[in-house]
GUKOL-494172 format. One line per 3 residues: number of its first residue (from 1); for each residue x, z negated, y negated of C-alpha. Coordinates in nm, 2 decimals, always signed. Example, Ala and Ser with C-alpha at 12.3 -4.5 7.8 and 13.67 -1.06 7.14 Angstrom:
2
1	+1.23/-0.78/+0.45  +1.37/-0.71/+0.11
//
This chain:
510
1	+0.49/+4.52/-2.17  +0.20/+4.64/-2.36  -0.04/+4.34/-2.15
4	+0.25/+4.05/-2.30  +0.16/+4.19/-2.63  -0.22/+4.04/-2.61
7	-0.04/+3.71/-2.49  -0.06/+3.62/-2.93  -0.43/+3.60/-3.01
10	-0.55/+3.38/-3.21  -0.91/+3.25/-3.26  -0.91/+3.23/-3.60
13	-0.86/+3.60/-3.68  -1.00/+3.87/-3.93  -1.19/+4.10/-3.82
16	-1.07/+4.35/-3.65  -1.23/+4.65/-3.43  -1.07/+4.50/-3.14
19	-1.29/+4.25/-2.93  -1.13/+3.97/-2.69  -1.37/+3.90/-2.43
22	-1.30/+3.59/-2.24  -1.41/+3.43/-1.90  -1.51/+3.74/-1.73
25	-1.63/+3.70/-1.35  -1.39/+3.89/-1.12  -1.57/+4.10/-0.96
28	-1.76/+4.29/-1.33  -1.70/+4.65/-1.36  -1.58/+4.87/-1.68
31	-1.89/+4.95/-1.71  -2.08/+4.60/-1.74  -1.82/+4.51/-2.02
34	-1.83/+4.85/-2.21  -2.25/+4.79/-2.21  -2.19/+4.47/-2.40
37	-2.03/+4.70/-2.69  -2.29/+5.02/-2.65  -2.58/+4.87/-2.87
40	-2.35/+4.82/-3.21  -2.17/+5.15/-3.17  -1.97/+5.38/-3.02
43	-1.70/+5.18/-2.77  -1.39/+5.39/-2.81  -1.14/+5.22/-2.55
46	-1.13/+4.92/-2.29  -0.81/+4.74/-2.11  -0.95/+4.52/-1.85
49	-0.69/+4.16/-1.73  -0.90/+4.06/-1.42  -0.64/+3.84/-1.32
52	-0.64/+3.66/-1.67  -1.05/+3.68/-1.68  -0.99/+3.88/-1.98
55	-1.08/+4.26/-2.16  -1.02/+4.40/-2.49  -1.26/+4.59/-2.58
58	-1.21/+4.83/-2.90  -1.51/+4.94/-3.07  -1.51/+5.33/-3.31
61	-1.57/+5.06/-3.66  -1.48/+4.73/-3.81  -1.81/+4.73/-3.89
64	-1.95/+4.76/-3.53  -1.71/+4.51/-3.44  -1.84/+4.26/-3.70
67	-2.21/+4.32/-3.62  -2.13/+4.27/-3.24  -1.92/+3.90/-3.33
70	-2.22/+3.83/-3.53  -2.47/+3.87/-3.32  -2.34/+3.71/-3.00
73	-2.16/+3.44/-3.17  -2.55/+3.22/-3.16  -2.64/+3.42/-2.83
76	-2.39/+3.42/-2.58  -2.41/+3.73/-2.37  -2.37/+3.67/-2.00
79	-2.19/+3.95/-1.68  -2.36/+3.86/-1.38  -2.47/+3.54/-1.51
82	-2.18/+3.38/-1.62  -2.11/+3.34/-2.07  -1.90/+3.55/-2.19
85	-1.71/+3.48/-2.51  -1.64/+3.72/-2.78  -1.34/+3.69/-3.09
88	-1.17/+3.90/-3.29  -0.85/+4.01/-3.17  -0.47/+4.01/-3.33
91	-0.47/+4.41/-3.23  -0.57/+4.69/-3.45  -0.63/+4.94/-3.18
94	-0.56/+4.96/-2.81  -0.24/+5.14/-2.71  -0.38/+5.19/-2.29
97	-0.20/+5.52/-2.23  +0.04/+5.47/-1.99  -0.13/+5.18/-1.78
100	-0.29/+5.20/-1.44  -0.66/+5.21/-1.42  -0.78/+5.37/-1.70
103	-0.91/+5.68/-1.58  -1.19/+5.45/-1.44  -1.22/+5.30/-1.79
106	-1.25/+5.66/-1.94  -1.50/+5.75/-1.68  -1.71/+5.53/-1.78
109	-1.63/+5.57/-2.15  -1.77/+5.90/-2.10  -2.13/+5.83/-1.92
112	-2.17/+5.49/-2.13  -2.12/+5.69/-2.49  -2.26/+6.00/-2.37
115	-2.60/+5.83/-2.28  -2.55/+5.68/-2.63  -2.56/+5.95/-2.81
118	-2.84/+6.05/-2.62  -2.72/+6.37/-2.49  -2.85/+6.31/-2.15
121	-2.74/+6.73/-2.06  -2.36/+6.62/-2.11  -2.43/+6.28/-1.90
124	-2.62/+6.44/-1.61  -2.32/+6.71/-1.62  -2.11/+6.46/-1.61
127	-2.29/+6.27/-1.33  -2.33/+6.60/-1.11  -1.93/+6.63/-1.10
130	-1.92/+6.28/-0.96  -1.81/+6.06/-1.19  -1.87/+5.71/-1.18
133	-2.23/+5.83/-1.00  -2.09/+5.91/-0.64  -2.40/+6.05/-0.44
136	-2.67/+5.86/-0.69  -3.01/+6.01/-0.74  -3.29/+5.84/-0.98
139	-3.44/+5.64/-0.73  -3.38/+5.22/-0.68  -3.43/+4.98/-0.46
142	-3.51/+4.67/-0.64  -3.51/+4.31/-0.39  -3.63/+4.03/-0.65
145	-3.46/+3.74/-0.44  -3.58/+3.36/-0.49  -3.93/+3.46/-0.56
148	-4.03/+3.16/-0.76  -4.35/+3.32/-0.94  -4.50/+3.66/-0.88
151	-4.37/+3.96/-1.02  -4.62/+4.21/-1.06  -4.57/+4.61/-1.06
154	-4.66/+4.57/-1.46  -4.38/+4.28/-1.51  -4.13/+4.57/-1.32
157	-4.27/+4.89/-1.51  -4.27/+4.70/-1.84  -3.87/+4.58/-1.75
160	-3.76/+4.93/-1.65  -3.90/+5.16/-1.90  -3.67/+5.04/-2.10
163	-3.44/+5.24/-2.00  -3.64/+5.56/-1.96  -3.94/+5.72/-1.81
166	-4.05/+5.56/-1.51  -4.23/+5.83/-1.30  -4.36/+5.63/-0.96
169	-4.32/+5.28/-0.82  -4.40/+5.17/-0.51  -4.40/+4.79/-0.39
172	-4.36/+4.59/-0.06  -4.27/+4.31/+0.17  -4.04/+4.37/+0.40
175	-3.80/+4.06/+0.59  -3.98/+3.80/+0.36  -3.83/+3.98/+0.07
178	-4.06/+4.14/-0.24  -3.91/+4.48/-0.26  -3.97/+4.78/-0.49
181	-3.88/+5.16/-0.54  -3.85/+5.33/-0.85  -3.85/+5.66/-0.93
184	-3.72/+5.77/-1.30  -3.70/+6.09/-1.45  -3.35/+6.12/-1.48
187	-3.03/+5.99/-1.27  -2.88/+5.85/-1.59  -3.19/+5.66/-1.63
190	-3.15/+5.51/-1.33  -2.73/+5.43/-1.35  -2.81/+5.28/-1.67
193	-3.13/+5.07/-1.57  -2.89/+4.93/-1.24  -2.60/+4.86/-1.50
196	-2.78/+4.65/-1.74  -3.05/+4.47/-1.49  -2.89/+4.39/-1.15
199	-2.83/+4.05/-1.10  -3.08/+3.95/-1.42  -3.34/+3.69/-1.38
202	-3.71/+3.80/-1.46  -3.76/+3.40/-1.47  -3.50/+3.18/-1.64
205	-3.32/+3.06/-1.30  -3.55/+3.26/-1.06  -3.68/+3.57/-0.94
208	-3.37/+3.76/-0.99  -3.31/+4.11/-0.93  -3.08/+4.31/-0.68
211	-3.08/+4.64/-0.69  -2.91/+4.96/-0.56  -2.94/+5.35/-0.53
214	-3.19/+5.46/-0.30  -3.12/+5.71/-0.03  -3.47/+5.86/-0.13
217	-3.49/+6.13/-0.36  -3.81/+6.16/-0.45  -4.09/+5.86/-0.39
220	-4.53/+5.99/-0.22  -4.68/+5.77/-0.39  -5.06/+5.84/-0.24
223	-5.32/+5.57/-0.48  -5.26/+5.42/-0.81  -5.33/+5.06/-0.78
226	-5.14/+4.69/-0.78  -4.90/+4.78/-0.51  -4.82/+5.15/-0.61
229	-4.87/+5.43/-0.89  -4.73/+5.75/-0.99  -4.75/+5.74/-1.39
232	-4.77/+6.15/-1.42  -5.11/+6.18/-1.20  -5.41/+6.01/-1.34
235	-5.58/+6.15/-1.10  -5.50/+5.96/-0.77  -5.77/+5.74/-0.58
238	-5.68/+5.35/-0.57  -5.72/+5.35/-0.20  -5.99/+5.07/-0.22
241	-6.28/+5.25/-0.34  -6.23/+5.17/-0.67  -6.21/+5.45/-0.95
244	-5.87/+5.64/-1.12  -5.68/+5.39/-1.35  -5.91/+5.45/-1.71
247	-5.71/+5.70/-1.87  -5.64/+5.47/-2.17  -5.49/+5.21/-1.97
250	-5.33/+5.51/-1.81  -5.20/+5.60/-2.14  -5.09/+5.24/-2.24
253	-4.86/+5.27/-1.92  -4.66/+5.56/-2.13  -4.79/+5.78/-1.83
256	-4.78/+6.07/-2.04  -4.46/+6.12/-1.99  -4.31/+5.96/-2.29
259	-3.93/+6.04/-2.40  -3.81/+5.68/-2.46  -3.59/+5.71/-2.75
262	-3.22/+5.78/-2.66  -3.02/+5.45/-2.71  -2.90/+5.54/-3.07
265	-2.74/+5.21/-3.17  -2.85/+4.86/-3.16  -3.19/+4.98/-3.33
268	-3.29/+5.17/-3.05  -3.19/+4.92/-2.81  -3.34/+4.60/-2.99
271	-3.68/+4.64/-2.78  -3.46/+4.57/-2.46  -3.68/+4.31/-2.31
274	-3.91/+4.32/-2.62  -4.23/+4.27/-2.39  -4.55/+4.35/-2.56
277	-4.50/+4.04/-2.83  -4.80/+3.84/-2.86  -4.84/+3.86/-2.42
280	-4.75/+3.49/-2.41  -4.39/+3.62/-2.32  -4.07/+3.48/-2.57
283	-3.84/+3.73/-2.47  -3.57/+3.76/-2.75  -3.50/+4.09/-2.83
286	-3.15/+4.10/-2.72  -2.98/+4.45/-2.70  -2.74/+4.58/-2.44
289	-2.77/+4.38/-2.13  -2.99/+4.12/-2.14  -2.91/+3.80/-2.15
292	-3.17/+3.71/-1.97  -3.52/+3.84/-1.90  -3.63/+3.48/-1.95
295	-3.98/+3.54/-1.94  -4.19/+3.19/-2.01  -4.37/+3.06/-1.76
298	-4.69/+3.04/-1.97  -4.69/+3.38/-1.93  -4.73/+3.41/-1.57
301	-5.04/+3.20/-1.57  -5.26/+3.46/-1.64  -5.14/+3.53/-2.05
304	-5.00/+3.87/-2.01  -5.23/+4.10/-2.19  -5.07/+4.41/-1.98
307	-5.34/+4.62/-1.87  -5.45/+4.56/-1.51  -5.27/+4.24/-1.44
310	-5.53/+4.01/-1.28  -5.53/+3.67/-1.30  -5.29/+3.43/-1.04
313	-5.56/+3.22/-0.90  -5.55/+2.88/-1.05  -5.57/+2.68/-0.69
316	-5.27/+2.46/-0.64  -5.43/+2.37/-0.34  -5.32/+2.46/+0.03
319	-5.54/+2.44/+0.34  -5.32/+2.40/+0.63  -5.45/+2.44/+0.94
322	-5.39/+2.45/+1.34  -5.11/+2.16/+1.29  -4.99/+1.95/+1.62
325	-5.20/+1.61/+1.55  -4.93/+1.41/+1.76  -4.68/+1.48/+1.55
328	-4.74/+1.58/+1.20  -4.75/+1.31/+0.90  -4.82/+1.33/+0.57
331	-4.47/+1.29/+0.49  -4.34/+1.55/+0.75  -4.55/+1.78/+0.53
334	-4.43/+1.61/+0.20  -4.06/+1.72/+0.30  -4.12/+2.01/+0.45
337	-4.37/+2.20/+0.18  -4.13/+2.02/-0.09  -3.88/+2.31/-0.01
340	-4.07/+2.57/-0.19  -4.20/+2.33/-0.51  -4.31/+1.99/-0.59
343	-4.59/+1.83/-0.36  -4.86/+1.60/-0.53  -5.08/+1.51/-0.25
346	-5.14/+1.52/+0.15  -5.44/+1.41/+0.31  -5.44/+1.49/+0.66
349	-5.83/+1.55/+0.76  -5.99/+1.21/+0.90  -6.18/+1.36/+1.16
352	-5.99/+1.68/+1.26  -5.63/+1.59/+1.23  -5.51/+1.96/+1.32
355	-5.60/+2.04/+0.94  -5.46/+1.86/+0.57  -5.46/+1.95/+0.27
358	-5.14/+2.02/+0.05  -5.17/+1.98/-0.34  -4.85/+2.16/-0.50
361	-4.76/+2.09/-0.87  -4.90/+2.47/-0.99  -5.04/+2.75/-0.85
364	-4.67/+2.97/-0.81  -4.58/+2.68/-0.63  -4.87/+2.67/-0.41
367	-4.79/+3.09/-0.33  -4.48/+3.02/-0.29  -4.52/+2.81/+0.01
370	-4.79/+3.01/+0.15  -4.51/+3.32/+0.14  -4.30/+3.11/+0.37
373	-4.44/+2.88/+0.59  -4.76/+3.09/+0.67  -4.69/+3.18/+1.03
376	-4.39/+2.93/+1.11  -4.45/+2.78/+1.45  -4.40/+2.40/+1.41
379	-4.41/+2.11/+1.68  -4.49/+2.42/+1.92  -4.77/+2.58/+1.68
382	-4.83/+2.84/+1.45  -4.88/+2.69/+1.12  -5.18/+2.86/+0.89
385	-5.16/+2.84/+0.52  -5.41/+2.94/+0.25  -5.55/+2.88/-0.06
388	-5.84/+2.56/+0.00  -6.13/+2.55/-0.18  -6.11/+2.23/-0.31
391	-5.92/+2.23/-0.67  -5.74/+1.89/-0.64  -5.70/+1.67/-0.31
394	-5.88/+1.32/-0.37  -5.76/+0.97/-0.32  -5.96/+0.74/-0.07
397	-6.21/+0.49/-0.23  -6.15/+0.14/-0.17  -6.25/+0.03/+0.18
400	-6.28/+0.39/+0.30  -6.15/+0.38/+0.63  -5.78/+0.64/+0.61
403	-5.56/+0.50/+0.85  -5.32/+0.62/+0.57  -5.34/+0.97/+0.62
406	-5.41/+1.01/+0.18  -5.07/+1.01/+0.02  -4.96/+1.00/-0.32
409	-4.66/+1.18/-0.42  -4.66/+1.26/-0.75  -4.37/+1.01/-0.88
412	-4.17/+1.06/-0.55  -3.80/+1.10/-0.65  -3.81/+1.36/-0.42
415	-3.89/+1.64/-0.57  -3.66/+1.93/-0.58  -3.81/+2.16/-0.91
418	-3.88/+1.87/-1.18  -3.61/+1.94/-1.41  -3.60/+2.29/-1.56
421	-3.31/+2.55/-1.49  -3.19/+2.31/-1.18  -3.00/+2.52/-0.94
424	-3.30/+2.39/-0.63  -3.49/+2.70/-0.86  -3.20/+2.96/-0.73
427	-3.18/+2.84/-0.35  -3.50/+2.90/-0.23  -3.51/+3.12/+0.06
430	-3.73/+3.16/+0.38  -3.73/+2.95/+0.68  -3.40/+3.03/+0.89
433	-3.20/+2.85/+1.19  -2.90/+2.78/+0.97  -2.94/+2.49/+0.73
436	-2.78/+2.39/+0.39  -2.63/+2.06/+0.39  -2.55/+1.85/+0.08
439	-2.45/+1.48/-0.07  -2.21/+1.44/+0.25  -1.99/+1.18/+0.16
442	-1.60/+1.21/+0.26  -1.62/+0.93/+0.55  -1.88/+1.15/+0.74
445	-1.72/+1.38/+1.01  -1.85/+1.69/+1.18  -1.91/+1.50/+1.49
448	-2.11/+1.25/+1.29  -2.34/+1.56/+1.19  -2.35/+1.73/+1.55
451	-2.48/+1.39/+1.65  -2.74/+1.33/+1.39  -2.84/+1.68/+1.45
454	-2.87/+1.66/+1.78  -3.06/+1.34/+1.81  -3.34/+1.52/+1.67
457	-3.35/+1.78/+2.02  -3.17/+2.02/+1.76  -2.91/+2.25/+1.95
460	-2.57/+2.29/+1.77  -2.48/+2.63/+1.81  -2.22/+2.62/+1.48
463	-2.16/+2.44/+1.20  -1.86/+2.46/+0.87  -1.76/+2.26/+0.57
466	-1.76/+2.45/+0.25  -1.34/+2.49/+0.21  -1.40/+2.44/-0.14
469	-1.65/+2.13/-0.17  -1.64/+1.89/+0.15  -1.96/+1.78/+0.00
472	-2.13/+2.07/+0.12  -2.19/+2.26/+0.50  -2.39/+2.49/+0.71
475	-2.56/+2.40/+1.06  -2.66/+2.69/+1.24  -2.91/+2.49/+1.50
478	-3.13/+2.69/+1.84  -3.39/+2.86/+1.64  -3.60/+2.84/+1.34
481	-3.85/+2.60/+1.45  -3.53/+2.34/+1.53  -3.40/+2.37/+1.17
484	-3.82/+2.29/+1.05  -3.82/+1.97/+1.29  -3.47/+1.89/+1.17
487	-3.54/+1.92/+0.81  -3.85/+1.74/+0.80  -3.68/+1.39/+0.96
490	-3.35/+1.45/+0.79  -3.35/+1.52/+0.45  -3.28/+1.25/+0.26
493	-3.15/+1.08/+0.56  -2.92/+0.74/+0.45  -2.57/+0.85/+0.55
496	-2.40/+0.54/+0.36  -2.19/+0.55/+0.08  -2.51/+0.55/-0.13
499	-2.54/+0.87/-0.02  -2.86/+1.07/+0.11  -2.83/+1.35/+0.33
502	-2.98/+1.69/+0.12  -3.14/+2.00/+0.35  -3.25/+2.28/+0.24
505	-3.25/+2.65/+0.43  -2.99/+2.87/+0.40  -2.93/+3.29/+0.33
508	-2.60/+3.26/+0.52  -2.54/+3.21/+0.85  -2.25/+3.12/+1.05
//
């Protein structure tokens, strides 16, 4: 009975302390929603309608109430990336008693407001007896998937110690994947840091970040330098014969063990992705979890004025070498190094047609592909990729002999990552047998496909419609190298129906 009595709000309420959240993704935890509150005041009960995509969410004052309408009314917060929208409810006050579930809701009640308060003793008790912490020590694992531009250990210290005092990172590659692990000073640190930033994007629409408890419980970190530090030793060798980090940068870092100030209302939290203003970064200074961590891109080209972040090289040019001169083309790149951003030029070399060179539209771009076709075998080789030397590819002059190995692509209607914030920006994943098929039009049959596939010397080894979108399907093909050969003569393949065949590489597999 007490959920038919929520069945009566109204938008066009008065304010009440009583929040009705709308559109809430399915699988968000108490937690998530009862962070949206945390930053205006103290959240003093939750009742969570997952089957309706609804929460009530009652905050200690009207006031806090009001101040939390009013400041996500012109910023829409999002759970896991999806808007959530906030209104005043009909209710007064929650009546939750007797309903099931809310000793999970209470639990983390307790952790969020005791963190609040910033009485980390009562929140690390409370941790030690299990609560919603299960097994969880301070260290994370951090996967930034979709990798569009480069994120530095700075960009993940700066992000992080927001939430408390980061004591040691360490980064790596591992399965194509940047990685990090983070060490903070306290559990809670960490709980809260995983609560508010999983599943953010440092990028708007890229680079977003995954992250989980570490089995670690304690991180060697053995040099300070661009792939690892430990912010409590100044002392450690860079591992490169360089010197210590300069003990003012060192300091800048918060490396002496700064107390970040407990997250006493929405003032102490307003700084939550507040980079250093004036670092080319327009971050707004949203509190709670973040709506995004939408850094600009301006400030990846070298703007950051963090100490000890070098400069991306400015190259957008790609030396590709040790290619199969009977069958590559300057298109076959064109498609294939159009996966990972927008291609500009090809010229495959006139008198050693092993070699070309690849101009992408920026220098992330031109990383990017380097990150994941270096190493790829293709027409029965192993493709090299690298930064070239030259800083643009040229055109031929008139009457110079090219046997149309110079193209032009900078108009081409094919390029995936022109328009800002498309979804091409959040599907970009390494090479892989299993493709990602798109524009299918209804008429078009799996056998169709397996045929078009296989006309290419693919293998089929499996292949689904999405059940939701008949649009849409994965074809899992003999090996990696198939699915390259396959992409580069059938994307954008005319399957009729004004409709042309869309490839791209999949996470998934069959």
């Amino acid at each position: 009975n007490d959920k038919k009595k929520f069945k009566g709000d109204k938008s066009s309420c008065s304010p009440s302390r009583v929040l009705h959240l709308r559109q809430i993704p399915s699988d968000v935890t108490e937690a998530e929603v009862i962070s949206l509150g945390v930053p205006f005041g103290k959240v003093t009960n939750l009742l969570m309608l997952k089957g309706k995509s609804q929460a009530f969410l009652e905050m200690a004052s009207e006031e806090a109430a009001i101040t939390m309408v009013n400041y996500y009314t012109p910023a829409t917060p999002h759970l896991r990336s999806q808007p959530v929208y906030i209104q005043y409810s009909n209710h007064r006050e929650l009546k939750t008693d007797n309903l099931p579930n809310q000793a999970r809701v209470q639990a983390a009640l307790q952790a969020v407001n005791a963190m609040q308060s910033g009485s980390l003793a009562v929140a690390s008790a409370f941790a030690a007896e299990g609560g919603p912490f299960p097994g969880q020590g301070s260290v994370l694992r951090i996967i930034v998937e979709n990798l569009f531009y480069p994120v530095t250990l700075e960009v993940l210290y700066q992000i992080f110690s927001k939430f408390g005092s980061v004591l040691k990172i360490i980064t790596f590659t591992r399965n194509n994947q940047f990685q990090a692990l983070l060490q903070y000073a306290d559990p809670i640190h960490a709980y809260y840091a995983k609560m508010a930033l999983d599943g953010q994007s440092v990028y708007t629409a890229c680079c977003t970040l995954r992250i989980e408890f570490s089995k670690l419980t304690s991180l060697k970190v053995k040099y300070n330098n661009d792939k690892s530090r430990d912010f409590t030793r100044l002392d450690l060798p860079s591992g490169d014969g360089q010197p210590p980090l300069e003990p003012s940068i060192a300091a800048a870092f918060g490396t002496q063990n700064v107390i970040f100030p407990s997250y006493a209302g929405a003032a102490g939290f307003a700084p939550a992705m507040g980079f250093a203003q004036g670092a080319g970064l327009s971050v707004p200074a949203a509190p709670g979890t973040l709506t995004s961590l939408a850094v600009t891109a301006s400030a990846v080209s070298g703007q950051m004025t963090i100490p000890g972040v070098t400069d991306i090289p400015g190259n957008s040019v790609l030396l590709v070498s040790n290619l199969n001169p009977e069958a590559i083309t300057p298109h076959g790149l064109f498609i294939l190094f159009g996966v990972y951003g927008d291609v500009h030029r090809v010229k495959i070399m006139f008198k050693k047609k092993e070699n070309a060179l690849v101009q992408m539209a920026d220098a992330m771009q031109a990383q990017l592909a380097i990150s994941h076709l270096n190493g790829q075998r293709l027409y029965g080789r192993v493709l090299h990729a690298t930064l070239s030397k030259h800083q643009t590819v040229q055109l031929p002059r008139e009457g110079q002999e090219d046997q149309g190995l110079t193209k032009d692509y900078s108009n081409s209607p094919l390029h995936r990552f022109k328009k800002a914030g498309s979804k091409n920006f959040q599907n970009i994943f390494p090479p892989s047998a299993t493709l990602h098929l798109s524009n299918i039009p209804s008429s078009v049959t799996v056998d169709d496909l397996k045929k078009l596939f296989a006309s290419t010397g693919s293998t089929v080894k499996a292949f689904r419609f999405f059940q939701k979108d008949c649009k849409m399907a994965l074809i899992q093909l003999g090996s990696v190298e198939e699915a390259l050969h396959a992409l580069i003569e059938l994307h954008n393949y005319d399957l009729g129906e004004n409709h042309r065949l869309r490839i791209s590489f999949s996470k998934s597999t069959i």
